[in-house]
N, C-alpha and C positions, 0 to 999 in steps of 0.2 A: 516584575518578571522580565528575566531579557527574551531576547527577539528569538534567540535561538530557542528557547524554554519556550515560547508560547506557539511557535512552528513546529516543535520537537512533538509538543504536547497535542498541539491540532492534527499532525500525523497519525499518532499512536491513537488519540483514542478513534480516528478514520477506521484503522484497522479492525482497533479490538470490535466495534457497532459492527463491520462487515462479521467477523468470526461471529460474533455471538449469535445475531439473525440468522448465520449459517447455522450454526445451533442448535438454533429453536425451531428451527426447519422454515424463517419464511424468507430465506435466501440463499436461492440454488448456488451452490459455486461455479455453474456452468453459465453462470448468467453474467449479462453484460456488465449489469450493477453491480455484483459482486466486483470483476476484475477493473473496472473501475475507481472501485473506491481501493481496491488495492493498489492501484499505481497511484493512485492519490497520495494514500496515508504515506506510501513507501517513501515518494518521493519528497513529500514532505519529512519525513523521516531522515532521509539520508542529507538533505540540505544543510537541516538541523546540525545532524552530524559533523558537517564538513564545516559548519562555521564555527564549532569548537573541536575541529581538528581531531575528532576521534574515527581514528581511520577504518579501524574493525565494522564499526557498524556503517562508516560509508560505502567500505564494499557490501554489504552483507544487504543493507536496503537499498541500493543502485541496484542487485544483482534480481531480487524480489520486485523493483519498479520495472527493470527491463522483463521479467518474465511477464510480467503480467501484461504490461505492453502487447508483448508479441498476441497473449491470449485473448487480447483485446481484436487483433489485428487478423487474426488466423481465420479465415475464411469458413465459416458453421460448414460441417459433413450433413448432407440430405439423411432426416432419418427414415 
């Protein structure tokens, strides 16, 4: 397996574990760990990407690692 396939691979399935536990209900998407493991996968994802030059999904998981970033980063509303 190349470098890129087993980065590509350790991305996606980051993602798909956060979705699925989103799911199943035992991971809020309002939670840290969720947006976490999304800039994770993402950004493993888009790396993956960019080392065999597929540019579609380099924007596409750069754009999904920088949101998620920011939701990492955005300051919790008192509720």
């Amino acid at each position: 397996m190349s470098a890129a396939n087993a980065i590509g691979s350790a991305g996606v399935a980051i993602l798909l574990v956060a979705f699925l536990l989103n799911l199943i209900g035992t991971l809020n998407p309002g939670s840290l760990l969720y947006r976490v493991l999304n800039a994770l996968g993402a950004g493993l994802s888009c790396y993956a990407s960019w080392i065999i030059g597929f540019l579609p999904f380099v924007i596409l998981e750069a754009t999904w690692c920088i949101v998620a970033i920011v939701a990492i980063l955005k300051p919790k509303s008192p509720s």
